[in-house]
C-alpha positions in Angstrom: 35.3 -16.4 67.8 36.3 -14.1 65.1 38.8 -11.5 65.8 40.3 -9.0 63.6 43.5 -7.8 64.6 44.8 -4.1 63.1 48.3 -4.6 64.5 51.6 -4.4 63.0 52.7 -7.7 61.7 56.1 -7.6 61.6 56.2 -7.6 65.5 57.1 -10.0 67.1 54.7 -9.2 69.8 51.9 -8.7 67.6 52.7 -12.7 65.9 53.0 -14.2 69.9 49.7 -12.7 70.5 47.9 -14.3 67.0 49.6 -17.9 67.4 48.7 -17.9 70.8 44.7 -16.7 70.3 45.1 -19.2 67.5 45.6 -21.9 69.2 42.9 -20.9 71.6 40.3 -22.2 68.3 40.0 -18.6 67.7 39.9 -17.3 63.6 42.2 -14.3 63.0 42.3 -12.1 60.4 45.5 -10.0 60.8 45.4 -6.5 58.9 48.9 -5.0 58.9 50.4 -1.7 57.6 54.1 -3.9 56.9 54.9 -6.8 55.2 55.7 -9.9 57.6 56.8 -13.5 57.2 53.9 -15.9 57.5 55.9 -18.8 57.6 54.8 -19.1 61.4 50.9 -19.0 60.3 51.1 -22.1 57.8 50.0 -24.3 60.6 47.0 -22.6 61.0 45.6 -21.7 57.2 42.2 -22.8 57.9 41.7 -20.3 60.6 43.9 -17.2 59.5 43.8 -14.9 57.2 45.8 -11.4 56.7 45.6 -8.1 54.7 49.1 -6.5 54.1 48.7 -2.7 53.0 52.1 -1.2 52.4 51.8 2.6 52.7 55.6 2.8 52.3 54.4 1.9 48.6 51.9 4.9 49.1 53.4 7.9 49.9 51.5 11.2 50.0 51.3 14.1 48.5 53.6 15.8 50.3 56.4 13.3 49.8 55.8 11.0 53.2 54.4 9.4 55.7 51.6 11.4 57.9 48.2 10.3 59.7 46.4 11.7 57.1 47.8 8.5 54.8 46.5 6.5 57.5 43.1 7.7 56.5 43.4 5.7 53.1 43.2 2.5 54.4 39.9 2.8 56.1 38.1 1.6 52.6 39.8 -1.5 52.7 39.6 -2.6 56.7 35.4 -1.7 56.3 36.1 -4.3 53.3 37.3 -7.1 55.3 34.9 -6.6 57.8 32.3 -7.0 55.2 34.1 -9.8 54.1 35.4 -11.6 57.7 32.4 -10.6 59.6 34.5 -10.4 62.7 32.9 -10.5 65.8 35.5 -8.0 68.0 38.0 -6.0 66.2 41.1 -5.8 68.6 43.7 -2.4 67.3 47.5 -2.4 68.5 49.2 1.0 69.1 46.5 3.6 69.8 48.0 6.4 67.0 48.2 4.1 64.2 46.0 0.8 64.3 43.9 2.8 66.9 43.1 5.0 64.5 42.3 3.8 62.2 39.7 1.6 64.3 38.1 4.7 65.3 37.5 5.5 61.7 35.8 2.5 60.7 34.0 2.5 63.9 33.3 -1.2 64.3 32.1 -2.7 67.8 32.9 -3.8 70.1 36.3 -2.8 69.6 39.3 -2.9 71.9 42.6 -0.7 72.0 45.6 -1.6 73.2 48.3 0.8 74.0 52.1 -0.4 73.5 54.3 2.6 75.1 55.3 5.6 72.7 51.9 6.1 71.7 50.6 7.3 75.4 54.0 8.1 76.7 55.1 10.5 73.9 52.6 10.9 70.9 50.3 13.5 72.8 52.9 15.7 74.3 54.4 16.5 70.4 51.6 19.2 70.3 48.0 20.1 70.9 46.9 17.8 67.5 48.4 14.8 68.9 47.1 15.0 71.8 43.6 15.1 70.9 43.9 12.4 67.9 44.7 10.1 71.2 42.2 11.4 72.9 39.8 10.7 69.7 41.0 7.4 69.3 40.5 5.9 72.6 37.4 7.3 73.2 35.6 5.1 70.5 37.2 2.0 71.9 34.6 -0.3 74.2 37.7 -1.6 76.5 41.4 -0.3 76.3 44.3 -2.2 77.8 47.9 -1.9 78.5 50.5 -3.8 78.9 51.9 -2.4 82.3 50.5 -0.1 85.4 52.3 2.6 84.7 50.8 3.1 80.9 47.6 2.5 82.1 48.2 5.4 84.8 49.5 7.6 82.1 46.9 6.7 79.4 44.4 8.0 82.3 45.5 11.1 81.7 43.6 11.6 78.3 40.5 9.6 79.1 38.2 8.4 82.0 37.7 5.0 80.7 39.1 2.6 83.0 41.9 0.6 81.7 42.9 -2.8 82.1 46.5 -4.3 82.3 47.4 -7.1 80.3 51.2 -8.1 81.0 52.9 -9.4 77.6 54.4 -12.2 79.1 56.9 -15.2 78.1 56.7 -18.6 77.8 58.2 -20.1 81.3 59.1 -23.5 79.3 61.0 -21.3 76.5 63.0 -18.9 79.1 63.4 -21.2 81.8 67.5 -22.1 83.2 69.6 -24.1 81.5 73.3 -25.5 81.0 73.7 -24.5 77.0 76.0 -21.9 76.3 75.9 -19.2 73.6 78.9 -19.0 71.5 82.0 -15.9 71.5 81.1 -15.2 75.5 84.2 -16.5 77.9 82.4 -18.5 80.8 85.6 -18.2 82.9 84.0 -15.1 82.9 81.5 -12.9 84.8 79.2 -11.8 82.1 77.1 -8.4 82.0 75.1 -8.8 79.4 72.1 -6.9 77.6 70.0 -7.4 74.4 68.7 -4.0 73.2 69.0 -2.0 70.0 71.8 -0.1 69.9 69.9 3.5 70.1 70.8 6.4 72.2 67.4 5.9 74.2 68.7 2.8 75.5 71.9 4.3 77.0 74.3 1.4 76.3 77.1 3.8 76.3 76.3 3.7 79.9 76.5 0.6 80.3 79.9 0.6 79.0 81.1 2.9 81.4 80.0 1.4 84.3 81.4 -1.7 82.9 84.5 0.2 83.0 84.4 1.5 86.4 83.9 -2.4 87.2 86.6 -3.5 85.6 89.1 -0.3 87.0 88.0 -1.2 90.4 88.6 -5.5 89.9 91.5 -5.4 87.7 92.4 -9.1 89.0 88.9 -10.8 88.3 87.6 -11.8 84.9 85.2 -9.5 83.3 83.3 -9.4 80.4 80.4 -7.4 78.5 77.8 -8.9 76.4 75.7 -6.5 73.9 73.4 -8.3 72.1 71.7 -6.0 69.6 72.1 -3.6 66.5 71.0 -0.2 65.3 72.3 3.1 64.7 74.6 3.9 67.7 76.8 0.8 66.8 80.2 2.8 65.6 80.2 5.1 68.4 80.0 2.3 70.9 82.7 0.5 69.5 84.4 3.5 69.5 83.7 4.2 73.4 84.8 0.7 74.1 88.0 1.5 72.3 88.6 5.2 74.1 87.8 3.2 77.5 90.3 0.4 77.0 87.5 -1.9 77.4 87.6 -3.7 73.5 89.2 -7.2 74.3 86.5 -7.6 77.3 83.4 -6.3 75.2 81.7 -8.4 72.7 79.7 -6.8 69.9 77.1 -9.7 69.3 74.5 -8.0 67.1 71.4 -9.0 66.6 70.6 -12.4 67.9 67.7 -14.7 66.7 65.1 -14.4 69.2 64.9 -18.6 68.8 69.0 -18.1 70.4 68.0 -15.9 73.4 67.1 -17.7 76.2 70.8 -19.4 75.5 72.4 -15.9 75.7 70.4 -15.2 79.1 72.0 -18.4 80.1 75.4 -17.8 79.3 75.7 -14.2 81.5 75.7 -13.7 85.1 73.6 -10.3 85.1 71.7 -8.5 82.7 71.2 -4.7 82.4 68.9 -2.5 80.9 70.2 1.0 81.8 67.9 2.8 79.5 66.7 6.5 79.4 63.3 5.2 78.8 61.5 1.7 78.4 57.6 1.5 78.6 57.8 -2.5 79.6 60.7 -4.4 79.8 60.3 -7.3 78.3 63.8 -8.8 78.0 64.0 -7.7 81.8 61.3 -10.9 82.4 63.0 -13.0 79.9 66.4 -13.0 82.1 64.8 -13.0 84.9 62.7 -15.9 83.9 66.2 -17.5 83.3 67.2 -17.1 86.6 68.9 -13.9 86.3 69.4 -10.8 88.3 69.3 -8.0 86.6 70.1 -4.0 86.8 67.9 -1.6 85.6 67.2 2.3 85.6 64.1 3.9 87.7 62.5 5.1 84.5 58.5 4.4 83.2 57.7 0.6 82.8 61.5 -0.8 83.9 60.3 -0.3 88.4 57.4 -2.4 87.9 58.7 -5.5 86.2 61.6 -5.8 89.3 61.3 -6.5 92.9 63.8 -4.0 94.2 66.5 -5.2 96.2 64.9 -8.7 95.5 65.0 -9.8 92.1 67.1 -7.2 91.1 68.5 -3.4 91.8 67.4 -0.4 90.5 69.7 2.8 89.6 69.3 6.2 88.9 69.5 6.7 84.9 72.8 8.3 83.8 74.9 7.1 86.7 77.2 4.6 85.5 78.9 4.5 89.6 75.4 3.4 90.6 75.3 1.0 88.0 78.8 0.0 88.8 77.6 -0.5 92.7 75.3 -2.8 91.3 77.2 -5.2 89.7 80.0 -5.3 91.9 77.7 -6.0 94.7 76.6 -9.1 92.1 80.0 -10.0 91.3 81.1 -10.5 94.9 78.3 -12.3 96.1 77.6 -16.0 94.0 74.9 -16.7 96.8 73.3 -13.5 96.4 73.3 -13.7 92.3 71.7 -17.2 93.1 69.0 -15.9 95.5 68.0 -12.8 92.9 68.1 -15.1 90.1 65.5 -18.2 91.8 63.0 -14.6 93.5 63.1 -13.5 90.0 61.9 -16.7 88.2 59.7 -17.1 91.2 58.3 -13.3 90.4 57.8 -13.9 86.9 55.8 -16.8 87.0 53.5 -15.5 89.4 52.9 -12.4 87.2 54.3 -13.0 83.5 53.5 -16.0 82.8 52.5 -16.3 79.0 49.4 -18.8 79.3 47.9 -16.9 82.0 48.1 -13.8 80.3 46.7 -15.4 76.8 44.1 -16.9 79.1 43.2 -13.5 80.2 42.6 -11.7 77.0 40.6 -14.9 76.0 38.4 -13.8 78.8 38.4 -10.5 78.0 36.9 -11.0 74.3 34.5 -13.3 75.7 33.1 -10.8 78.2 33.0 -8.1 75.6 31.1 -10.3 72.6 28.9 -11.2 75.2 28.0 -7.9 76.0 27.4 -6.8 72.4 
């Protein structure tokens, strides 16, 4: 089958998705508004193809980026469909790549939406709302990624909506005895690998790390933040005010090849965030054996078993938090018995054949509609 993918390429979820419908036989042609390493594709020349159009490069009139730019691209997808002849054209992120699908109008076409584009986009102003509401309702099928999108998507269409987990490889984040370097494993390890933006409320984290460490001064604590972004000063900064520096490790961003060894190296992992559509490091711990701590906000419920897999805190409450982990730090048996219902979990529902499996079946059914 021939699939043309509007998706950003520089994602790492948009490049799991192509390699993995690749290998399915399927040819790709992969139309992206950023530049991206191809390096993984060589393997595959004979069946993919891209189109990179920078509109960085293209700025408009009015000095930047708007949708209206988008709208300047639409010439040169119609060309590759000339060109390609794809039979299903498949757009990721329903504002952007969604849009422009509903411009060049090609069927049967299928949306997928990825988080901020349902969950904030519309409620900027009455515009945004209905360009979603435009967009989507050219698509022939729209997915998501998890239930709670696809309930909030609902509210600007009455299409019904699909969910497609993203998914990991179980062979790739699976347990294992390597360690990842700079963490003590004398230690009891917090860790989490997020950017370092206010959204994801590590400075949170760091307090409840604190609380941990105020009320256990006699055990050996450490935190692990895996990540980088714009927040980084003031968290080293909060770590310093908090007394906490020696115990936290600043690791910055970590090759996504050198994860599954950081999951491994840490006895817990948090995501304390103030908002997280799907959380897909979450199912990557967990797949590791990991329990893990996260806020009740959007997509973060779904992907944990409360109580079973994991615990579940009110955002902004570092004592919660702190509850949690000292519950986890007291108990080796129960850290064990989260760890092996979480791997359990996530194989049963995130398993990263099954879901490529699954959208396989989806473009079958819709080309053999058409």
């Amino acid at each position: 089958m021939k699939l043309l993918f509007l998706a950003d390429g520089a994602s790492v979820h948009t490049n799991k998705w192509v390699v993995s419908l690749l290998k399915k036989g399927h040819q790709i042609h992969l139309f992206s508004l950023n530049s991206f390493d191809q390096k993984a594709y060589v393997e595959f020349e004979k069946n993919f193809n891209h189109t990179v159009f920078n509109l960085t490069e293209r700025k408009t009139i009015l000095g930047g980026l708007n949708k209206l730019s988008y709208l300047r691209v639409v010439k040169d997808i119609k060309h590759v469909i000339k060109e390609f002849k794809p039979d299903l054209l498949h757009a990721h992120f329903a504002t952007s790549y969604g849009m422009l699908a509903a411009k060049v109008d090609f069927h049967p076409m299928i949306i997928s939406v990825w988080g901020y584009d349902v969950l904030h986009f519309p409620k900027r102003s009455f515009i945004h709302k209905k360009i979603l509401e435009h967009n989507i309702s050219k698509a022939d099928k729209i997915l998501s990624t998890s239930h709670m999108m696809a309930k909030e998507t609902k509210l600007y269409t009455d299409k019904p909506i699909e969910v497609t987990p993203f998914g990991i490889d179980m062979e790739i984040f699976k347990p294992s005895d390597k360690t990842f370097p700079s963490l003590d494993r004398d230690s009891f390890i917090i860790g989490t690998a997020k950017a370092l933006e206010d959204k994801y409320a590590i400075d949170d984290l760091i307090r409840s790390f604190t609380i941990l460490v105020h009320r256990h001064p006699e055990k050996q604590l450490q935190l692990a933040i895996a990540g980088d972004g714009s927040s980084e000063d003031k968290l080293h900064e909060l770590a310093s005010s908090l007394g906490v520096t020696e115990k936290t490790v600043f690791l910055g961003r970590v090759n996504h090849r050198d994860i599954p060894d950081f999951y491994n190296s840490i006895d817990v992992f948090a995501t304390l965030s103030l908002e997280d559509s799907f959380g897909v490091s979450v199912i990557e711990a967990g797949a590791c054996g990991k329990p893990v701590v996260v806020t009740n906000v959007e997509g973060l419920p779904e992907v944990v078993e409360k109580d079973k897999t994991g615990y579940v805190v009110p955002k902004r409450n570092p004592e919660k938090a702190a509850d949690a982990f000292e519950a986890l730090l007291l108990d080796k048996s129960l850290r064990k018995e989260m760890g092996n219902a979480g791997r359990q979990r996530i194989m049963l529902h995130y398993n990263w054949d099954n879901c490529v499996d699954q959208m396989h079946n989806i473009y079958l059914d819709m080309v053999n509609k058409c």
